[in-house]
N, C-alpha and C positions, 0 to 999 in steps of 0.2 A: 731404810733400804731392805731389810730383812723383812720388813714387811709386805713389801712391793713382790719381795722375789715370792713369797708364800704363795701371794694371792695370783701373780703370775702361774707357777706349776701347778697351785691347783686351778686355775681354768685351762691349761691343757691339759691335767687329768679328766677333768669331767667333758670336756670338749671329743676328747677319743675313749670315753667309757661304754660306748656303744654302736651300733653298725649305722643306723639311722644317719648319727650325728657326724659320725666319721666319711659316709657319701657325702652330707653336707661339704664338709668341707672340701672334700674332693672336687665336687662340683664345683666352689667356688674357685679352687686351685687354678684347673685346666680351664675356664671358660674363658677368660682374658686370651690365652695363648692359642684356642683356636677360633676365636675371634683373628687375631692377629695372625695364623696360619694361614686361614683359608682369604682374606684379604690379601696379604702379602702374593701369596703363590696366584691370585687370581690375575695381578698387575704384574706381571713379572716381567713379563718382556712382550706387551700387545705388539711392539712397530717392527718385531718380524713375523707378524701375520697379516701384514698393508695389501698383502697379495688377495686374501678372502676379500677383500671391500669390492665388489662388484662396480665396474661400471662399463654402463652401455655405450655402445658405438651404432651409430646411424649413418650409414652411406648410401645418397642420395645422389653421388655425383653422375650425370649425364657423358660425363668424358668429353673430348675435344677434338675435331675433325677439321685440319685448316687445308685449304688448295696445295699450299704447299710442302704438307707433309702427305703422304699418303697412306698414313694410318690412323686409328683412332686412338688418341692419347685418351688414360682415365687415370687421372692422378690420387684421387678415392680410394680408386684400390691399391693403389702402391702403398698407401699408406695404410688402408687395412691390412696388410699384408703385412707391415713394417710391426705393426701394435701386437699381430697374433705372435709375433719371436719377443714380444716385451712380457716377462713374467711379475714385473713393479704392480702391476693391480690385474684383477680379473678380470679382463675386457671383453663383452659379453656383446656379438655383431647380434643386432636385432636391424626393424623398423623403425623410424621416426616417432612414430607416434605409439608404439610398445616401448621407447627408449625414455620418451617423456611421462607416460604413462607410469612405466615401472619406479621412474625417478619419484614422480608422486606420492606414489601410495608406499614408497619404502624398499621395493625390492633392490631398485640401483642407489648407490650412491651418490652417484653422478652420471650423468648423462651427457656426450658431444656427439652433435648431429652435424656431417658434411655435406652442404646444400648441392643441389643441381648444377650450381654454375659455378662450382670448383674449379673443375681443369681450366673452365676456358678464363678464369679469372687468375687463376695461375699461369697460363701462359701470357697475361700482358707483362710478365716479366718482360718478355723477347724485347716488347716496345717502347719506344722512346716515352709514351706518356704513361707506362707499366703501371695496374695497380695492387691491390694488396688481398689476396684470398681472406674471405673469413670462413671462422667455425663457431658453429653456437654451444654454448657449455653450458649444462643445468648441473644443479648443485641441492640437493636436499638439505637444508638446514634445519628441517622438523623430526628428521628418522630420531635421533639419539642426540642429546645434550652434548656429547662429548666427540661426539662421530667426525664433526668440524677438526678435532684435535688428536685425535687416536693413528691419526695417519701419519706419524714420524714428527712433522713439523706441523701441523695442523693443517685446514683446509686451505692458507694460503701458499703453503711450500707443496701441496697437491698440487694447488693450480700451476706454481711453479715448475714442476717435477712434470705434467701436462704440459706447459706448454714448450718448457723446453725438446720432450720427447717429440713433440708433434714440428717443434724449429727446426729441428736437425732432420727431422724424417723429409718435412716438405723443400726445404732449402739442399738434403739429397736427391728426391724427387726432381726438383728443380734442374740441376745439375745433370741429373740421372738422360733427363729426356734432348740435353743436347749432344748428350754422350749418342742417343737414339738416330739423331740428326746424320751422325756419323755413318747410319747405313745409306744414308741419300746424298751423300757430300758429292757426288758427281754431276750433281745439278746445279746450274747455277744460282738458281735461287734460294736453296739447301744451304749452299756456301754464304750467300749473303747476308741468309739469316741470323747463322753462326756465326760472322762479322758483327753482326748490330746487338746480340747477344755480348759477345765480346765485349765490344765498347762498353754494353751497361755497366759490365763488373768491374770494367777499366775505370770508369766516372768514378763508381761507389768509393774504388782505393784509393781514387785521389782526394772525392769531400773525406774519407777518413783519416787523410793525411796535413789535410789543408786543417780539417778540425782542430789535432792534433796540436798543428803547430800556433794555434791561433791560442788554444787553451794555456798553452806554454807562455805566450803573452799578456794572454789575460792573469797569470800566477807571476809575474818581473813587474806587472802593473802593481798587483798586491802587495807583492815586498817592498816595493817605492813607495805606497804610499804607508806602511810600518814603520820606516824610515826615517821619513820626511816628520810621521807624527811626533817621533821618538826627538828626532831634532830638535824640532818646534817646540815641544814641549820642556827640550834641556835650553834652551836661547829665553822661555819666560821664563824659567826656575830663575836663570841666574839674574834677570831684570827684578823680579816682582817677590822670587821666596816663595809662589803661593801659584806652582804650575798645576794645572789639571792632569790628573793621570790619564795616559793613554785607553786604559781599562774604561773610563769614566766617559771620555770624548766620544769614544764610539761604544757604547753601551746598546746602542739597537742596532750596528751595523750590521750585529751576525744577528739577527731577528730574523725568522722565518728560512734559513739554511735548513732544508729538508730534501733538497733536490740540486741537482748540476746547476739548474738554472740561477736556485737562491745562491747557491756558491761564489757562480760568476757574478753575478749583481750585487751581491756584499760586494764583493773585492772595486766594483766599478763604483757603488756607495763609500765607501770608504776611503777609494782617493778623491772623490767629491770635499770628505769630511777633513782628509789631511790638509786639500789646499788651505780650506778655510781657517784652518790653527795655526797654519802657515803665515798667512796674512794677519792673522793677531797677532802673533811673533811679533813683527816687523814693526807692527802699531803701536806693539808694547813698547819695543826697543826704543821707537823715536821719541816716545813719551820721558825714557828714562833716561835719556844721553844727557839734558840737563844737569841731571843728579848727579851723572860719573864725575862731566867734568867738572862740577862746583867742589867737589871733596881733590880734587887734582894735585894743588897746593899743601893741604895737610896730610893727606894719604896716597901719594901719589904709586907708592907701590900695591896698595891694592888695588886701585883704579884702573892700573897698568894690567895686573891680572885678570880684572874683570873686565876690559875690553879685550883679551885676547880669549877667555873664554868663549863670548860673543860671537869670536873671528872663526872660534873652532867649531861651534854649532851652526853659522854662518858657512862656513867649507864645506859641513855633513849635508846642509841643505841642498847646497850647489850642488853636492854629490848626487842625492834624491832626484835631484832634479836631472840631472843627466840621464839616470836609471830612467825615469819616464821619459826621457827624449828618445833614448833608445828603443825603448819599447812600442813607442808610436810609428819610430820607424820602421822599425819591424811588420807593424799592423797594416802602413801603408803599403808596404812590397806587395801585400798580397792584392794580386788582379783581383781576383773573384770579387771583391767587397764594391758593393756598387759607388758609383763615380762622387756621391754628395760625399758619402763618408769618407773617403781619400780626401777630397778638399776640406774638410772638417778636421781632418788628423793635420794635413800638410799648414792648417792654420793656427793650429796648435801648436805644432811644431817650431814655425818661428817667433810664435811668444815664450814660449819656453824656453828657446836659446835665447833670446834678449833676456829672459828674467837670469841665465847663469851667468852672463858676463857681468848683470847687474850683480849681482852676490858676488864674482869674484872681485869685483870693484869694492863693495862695501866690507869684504873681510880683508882686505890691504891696507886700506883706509885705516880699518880700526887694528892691524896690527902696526901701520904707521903712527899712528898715535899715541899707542902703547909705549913704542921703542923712543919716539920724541920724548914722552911724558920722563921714561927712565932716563935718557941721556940732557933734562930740565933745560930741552930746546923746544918746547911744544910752543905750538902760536894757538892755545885754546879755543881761542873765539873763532878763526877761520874753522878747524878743525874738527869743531863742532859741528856748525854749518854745513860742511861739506857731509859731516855721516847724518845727521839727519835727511839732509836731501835724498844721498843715498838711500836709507832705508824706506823713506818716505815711498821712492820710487820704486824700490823692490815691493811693498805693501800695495801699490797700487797692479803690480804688472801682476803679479798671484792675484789680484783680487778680480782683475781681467780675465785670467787665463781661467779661474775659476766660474768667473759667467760662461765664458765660451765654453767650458767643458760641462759644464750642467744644462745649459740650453741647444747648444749643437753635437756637443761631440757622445755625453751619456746614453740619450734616449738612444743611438744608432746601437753602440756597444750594446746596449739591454736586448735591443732588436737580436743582435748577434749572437749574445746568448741565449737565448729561448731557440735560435734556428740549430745551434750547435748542440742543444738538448734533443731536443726531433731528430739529427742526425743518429746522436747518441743511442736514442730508445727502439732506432732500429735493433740494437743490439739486446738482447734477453737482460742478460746477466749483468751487464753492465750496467743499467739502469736502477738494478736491485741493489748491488755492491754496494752504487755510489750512496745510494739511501742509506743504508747501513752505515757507511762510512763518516756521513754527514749528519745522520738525526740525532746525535747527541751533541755535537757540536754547543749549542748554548747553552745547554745543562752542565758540561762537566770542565771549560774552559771558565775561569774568573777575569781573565782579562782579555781585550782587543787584541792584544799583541801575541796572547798563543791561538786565539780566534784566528787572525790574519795567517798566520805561519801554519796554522792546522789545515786553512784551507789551499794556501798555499801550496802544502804538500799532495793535498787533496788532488787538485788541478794536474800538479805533473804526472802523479801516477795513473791518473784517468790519461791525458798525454800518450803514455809510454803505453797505455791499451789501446787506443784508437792505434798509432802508430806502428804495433804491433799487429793488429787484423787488417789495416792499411799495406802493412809489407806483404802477408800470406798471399793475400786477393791480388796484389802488385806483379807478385810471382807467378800465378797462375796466371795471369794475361798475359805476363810475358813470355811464357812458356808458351802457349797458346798460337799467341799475335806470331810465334818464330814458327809453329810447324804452319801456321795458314799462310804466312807466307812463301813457307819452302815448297806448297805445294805437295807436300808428302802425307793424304790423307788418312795411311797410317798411324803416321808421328798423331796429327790432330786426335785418332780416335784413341790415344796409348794414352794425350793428356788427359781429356776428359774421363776417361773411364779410371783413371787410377788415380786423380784428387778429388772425388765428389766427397768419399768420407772426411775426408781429413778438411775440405772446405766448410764442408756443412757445420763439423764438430768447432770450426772457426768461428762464425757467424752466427751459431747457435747458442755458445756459450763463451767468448774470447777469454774472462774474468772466471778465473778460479779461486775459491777461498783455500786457505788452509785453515783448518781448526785446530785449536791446542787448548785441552780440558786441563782446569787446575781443578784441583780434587777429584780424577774422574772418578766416577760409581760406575763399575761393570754395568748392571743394568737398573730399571723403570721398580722391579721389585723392591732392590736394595736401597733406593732414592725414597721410596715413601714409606720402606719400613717404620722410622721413627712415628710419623704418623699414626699409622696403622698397628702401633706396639704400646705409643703412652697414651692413647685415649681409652683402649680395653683395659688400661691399667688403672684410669678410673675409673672406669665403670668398674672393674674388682672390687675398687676403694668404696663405692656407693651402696654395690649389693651385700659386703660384709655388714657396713652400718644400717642394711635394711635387714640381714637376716640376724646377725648378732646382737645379744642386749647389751648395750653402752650402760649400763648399771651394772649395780653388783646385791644380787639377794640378800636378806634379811640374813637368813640362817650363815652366809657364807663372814658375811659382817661381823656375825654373833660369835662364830668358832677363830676368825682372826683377832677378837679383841676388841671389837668400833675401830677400824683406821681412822686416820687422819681424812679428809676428803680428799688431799693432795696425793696420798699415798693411794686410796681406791680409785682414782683417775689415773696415775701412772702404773700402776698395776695391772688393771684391768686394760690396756693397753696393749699388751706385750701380747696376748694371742691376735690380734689383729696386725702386727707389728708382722709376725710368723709368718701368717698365713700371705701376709703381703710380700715379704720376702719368697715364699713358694712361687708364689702365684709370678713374680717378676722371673726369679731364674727359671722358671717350667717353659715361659713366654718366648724368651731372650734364647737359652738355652737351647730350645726346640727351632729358634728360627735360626742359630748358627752351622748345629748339627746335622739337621733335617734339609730346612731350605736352602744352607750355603749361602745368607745373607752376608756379604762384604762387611767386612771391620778393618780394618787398618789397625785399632786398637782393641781386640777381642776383649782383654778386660776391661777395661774401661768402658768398653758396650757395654757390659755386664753390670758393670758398677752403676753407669747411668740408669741403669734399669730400677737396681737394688734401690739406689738413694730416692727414686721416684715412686715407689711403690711405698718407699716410710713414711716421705711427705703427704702422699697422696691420704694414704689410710690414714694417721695422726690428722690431716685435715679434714677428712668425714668423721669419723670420731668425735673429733671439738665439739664440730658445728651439730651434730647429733645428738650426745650430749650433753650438750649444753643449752639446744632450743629444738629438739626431740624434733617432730615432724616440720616445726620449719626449716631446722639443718638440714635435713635431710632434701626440702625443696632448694636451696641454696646450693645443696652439692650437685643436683638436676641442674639449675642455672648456670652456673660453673663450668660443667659438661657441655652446654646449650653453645655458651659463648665460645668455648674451645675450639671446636668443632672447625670456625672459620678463623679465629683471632688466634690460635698458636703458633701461626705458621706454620704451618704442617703442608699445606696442599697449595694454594695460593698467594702469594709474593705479598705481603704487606700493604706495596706501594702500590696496590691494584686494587685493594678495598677501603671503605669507606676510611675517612678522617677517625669515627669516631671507632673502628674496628684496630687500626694503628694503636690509638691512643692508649685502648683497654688491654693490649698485647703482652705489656711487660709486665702488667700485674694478676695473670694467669699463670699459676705452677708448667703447666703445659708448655709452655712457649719456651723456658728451659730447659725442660729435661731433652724438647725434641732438638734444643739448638746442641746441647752436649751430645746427644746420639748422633747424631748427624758428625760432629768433630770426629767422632771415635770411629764413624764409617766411614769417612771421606779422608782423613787428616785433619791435624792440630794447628792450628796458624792463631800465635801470639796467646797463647791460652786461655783462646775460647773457650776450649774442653771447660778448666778450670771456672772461669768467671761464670759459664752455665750454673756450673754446681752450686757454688758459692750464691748464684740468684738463687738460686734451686731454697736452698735451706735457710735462706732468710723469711723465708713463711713461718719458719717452727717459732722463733720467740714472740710476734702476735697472737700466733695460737695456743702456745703457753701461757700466754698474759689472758686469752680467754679461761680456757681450762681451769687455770689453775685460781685466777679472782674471779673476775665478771660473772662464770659458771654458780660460784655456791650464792648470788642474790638472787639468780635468776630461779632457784630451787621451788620455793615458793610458788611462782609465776608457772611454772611446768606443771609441778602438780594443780595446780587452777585449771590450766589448759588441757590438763587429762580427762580430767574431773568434768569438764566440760562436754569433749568428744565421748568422752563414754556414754555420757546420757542422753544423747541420740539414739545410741541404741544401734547405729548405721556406720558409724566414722569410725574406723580404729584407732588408736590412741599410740 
């Protein structure tokens, strides 16, 4: 040890014995840290400058001139008018073909051109066969790599963040121009138009209402058949010992849930899939009644309890089953559904009540037999007879109801959801939510039965949103429908003119999120610090082992005595050990004081730093050496692979298999997961477990150093001996 310290002090004496050698060091101190300065500070906070992103507007609109109004509507401009008070992006009124142009070559970001026949496609709102204005959006995808992403949410919460400005702008536009109408209501034709207006908005609250309640049926459908599976599957447990889990049964029902529509059609798949387990029940049952009552005689009290179990999974069924009688009823009430489908349901419907009295027949039965068996009056051989028949016929009437519901009654339901999704996707927001809410659904659910009830919940909350923009738009007609009646075309012009906003803001976006960040990071600086702080920190660890000698001279050898080699490795050591220490707190240091990088845990930022900067440099070291220029290309590789494999910038689960795979066995991918705890918070002692990965590099690289190193001695001086006489290669 006293050896080590020698040879330690004096290479920081000889290290700062001159002005040369002491820049040296300097240089090597500060360049990690503004590396990491000037990165840090450049990311800091890009998504409150979304405002610079240029993008063009092209208004083309010719405007719209009908007999009956007699002005000329130009709803283009309203809405140019609406974008020049929107400071969310730089919206830049050109030409069409300067808008596409510019989009090209890089000047705009993006580009939306409003064609000629806006207004007058905007006003078949008024009409009964109304249809739908477009806008064309160009989209650069070649300016900048990251330019798709630099905009808050990247280029698709752009497009979002567009189109909802532009839904609320036209749907007030909209609105705007029957408020207009209001200066011609003394004409009759003025008035009547504003009637058939009327009505439209009147229709839309009611399909939002009818949706609504239809989706509420389709989620009592869902739970019935959860129910029913859950049943069926406790009725064979106790026949056979060897039930299928419900998890297991419906294993692809939630397959392909990324939309309202997969939502709904699981849910109509999966009472398909209940009937059917239903009807094995039953099959199973009659298969096992033999068995109860042959043990009757010997074991008559548990026979007694295993047919009453039967009777109580037999009652839950029945129950199931009512749940779906209901639900059907329900689906019939509603007119709207065309006339096949009400007879489809209404033929459902009386197989399904034959199949409940059947089950309540077959659960009496077998608690009669039960209560027989116990009071050793049972007549076995009739009473057997009679629950097999029973069940026999329950197995057949599910096995019926189950054709009819897969060949008549599914396909229409499937119909019905796919039309209630078109309804749906009139709504912006709504359609985005539900994706969200739905596309992890198979990933992170392991069984049917929170699958079911996940979507279940799904279903009503989308419900209580339809039904919510259904009452707003409900309201304003009726407000509406009351002043056109009264004849008071003041009242009419008070409505229109004072809910346009507050309509448009309905229909433009009904679904609001809330967000709640765990761990938040103040800003985009503080979040990639880690990144941006331990990769310069191997590159410190790289440029020391490329400017400093990993040996130790002759003369320095000759004045300590000949160390030990163990002792000339660990000695010679300690100035790189220093300078890595500098070089960590100058980095860390500078980005707490200077830049105001978030820590949550200021020391332990610090620490992460320290302990990454010993392992880093002790790992250049080793590998340097101990295999001189090929360490030193291994420590480049190292750097190579880090770069995308530490998780620093991109999500793991986003890059290749074989980038995952290499992740935990990079120094890097620790230190940046401990810097990250110390900036964000500590949850379960990540912090910890980081470090603790962190420093299980030193004992392989001990086991280098201190063996493996002195065979390879030999072998290094060959390969010196070799580049030197080239005369070209450094050594």
């Amino acid at each position: 040890m006293k050896t080590i310290w020698k040879l330690f002090v004096g290479d920081i004496r000889r290290i700062t014995s001159n002005v040369v050698s002491i820049i040296i060091v300097i240089g090597l101190v500060v360049i990690p840290g503004i590396f990491t300065w000037f990165n840090v500070a450049a990311s800091w906070d890009p998504f409150a400058n979304t405002g610079n992103l240029k993008f063009a507007v092209a208004n083309e609109d010719d405007g719209y001139r009908s007999g009956l109004i007699p002005v000329k509507i130009n709803i283009g401009d309203q809405v140019v008018n609406t974008l020049r008070s929107n400071d969310q992006l730089d919206w830049t009124f050109t030409t069409k073909k300067e808008a596409i142009n510019g989009t090209k070559s890089g000047e705009y970001y993006a580009a939306v051109v409003i064609p000629k026949n806006f207004s007058t496609r905007m006003m078949t709102f008024f009409a009964s066969d109304g249809d739908h204005a477009e806008i064309a959006y160009y989209n650069n995808e070649k300016k900048n790599a990251l330019a798709p992403k630099i905009t808050g949410q990247g280029a698709d919460t752009v497009s979002a963040q567009v189109n909802e400005t532009f839904s609320e702008t036209l749907t007030s536009t909209a609105l705007s121009v029957a408020s207009q109408l209001a200066n011609q209501l003394d004409k009759p034709a003025a008035q009547e138009q504003l009637t058939q207006f009327n009505g439209n908005i009147s229709d839309f609250a009611e399909t939002l209402t009818d949706a609504s309640g239809t989706l509420r049926t389709f989620s009592t459908l869902t739970q019935s058949a959860r129910h029913l599976l859950e049943s069926s599957d406790g009725l064979i447990a106790n026949v056979s010992g060897n039930a299928k889990s419900v998890g297991t049964t419906l294993k692809q029902a939630g397959s392909g849930v990324e939309d309202l529509t997969g939502a709904l059609k699981t849910g109509t798949t999966a009472l398909g899939t209940a009937l059917t387990d239903s009807a094995n029940s039953f099959t199973a049952m009659e298969a096992d009644v033999d068995s109860l009552f042959g043990n009757a005689g010997t074991q008559a009290g548990n026979t007694a309890n295993a047919l009453r179990n039967q009777a109580t999974n037999i009652s839950k069924q029945a129950q199931s089953y009512q749940q779906i009688y209901d639900s059907l009823d329900a689906l019939s009430a509603n007119e709207k559904l065309p006339e096949a489908v009400r007879n489809a349901i209404d033929h459902l419907k009386t197989n399904v009540g034959t199949t409940i009295t059947q089950l309540n027949d077959l659960a009496s039965a077998l608690n009669g037999s039960a209560d027989n068996i116990d009071a050793k009056v049972s007549d076995t051989t009739a009473e057997r007879a009679e629950i097999k028949k029973l069940a026999q016929q329950a197995a057949t009437s599910v096995s019926g109801i189950k054709t009819d519901y897969e060949s008549q009654l599914k396909p229409q339901l499937d119909d019905i959801a796919t039309s209630i999704t078109s309804t749906t996707t009139a709504l912006n927001a709504t359609a985005a939510d539900l994706k969200g809410a739905l596309g992890n659904l198979n990933g992170t659910t392991k069984t049917a039965d929170k699958n079911l009830t996940a979507i279940s919940s799904v279903l009503d909350s989308t419900a209580d949103s339809l039904a919510g923009a259904g009452k707003k738009l409900g309201a304003f007609t009726g407000t509406l429908t009351d002043a056109l009646n009264s004849g008071d075309m003041s009242a009419v012009k008070d409505v229109l003119s004072d809910n346009t906003d507050s309509l448009a803001a309905a229909l433009a976006a009904p679904v609001k999120v809330k967000r709640n960040a765990v761990f938040p990071v103040k800003n985009f600086g503080s979040q990639m610090a880690p990144f941006y702080t331990i990769l310069p920190l191997w590159v410190g660890s790289l440029l020391m082992a490329v400017t400093l000698k990993t040996t130790v001279s002759r003369k320095v050898r000759k004045e300590l005595g000949d160390p030990k080699p163990h002792q000339l490795f660990l000695g010679h050591y300690g100035v790189f050990g220093v300078i890595g220490l500098l070089q960590s707190t100058f980095s860390l240091g500078g980005s707490l004081l200077f830049l105001h990088v978030q820590a949550v845990h200021p020391l332990l930022f610090m620490l992460s730093g320290w302990v990454s900067s010993l392992v880093f440099s002790f790992f250049t070291y080793t590998l340097v050496a101990s295999f001189g220029n090929v360490g030193k290309a291994i420590g480049v590789l190292f750097l190579v692979m880090q770069i995308s494999g530490a998780n620093g910038a991109y999500p793991l689960a986003v890059l290749p298999k074989i980038i995952s795979g290499i992740s935990p066995f990079l120094p890097a991918t620790h230190s940046i997961t401990a810097m990250r705890a110390a900036i964000g918070g500590i949850y379960s002692n990540d912090y910890w477990f980081a470090i603790g990965a962190l420093l299980l590099f030193i004992p392989p690289l001990l086991l280098i150093g201190l063996l493996l190193r002195i065979p390879l001695v030999k072998f290094n001086h060959w390969y010196v001996s070799k580049l030197e006489s080239t005369k070209v290669i450094a050594a």
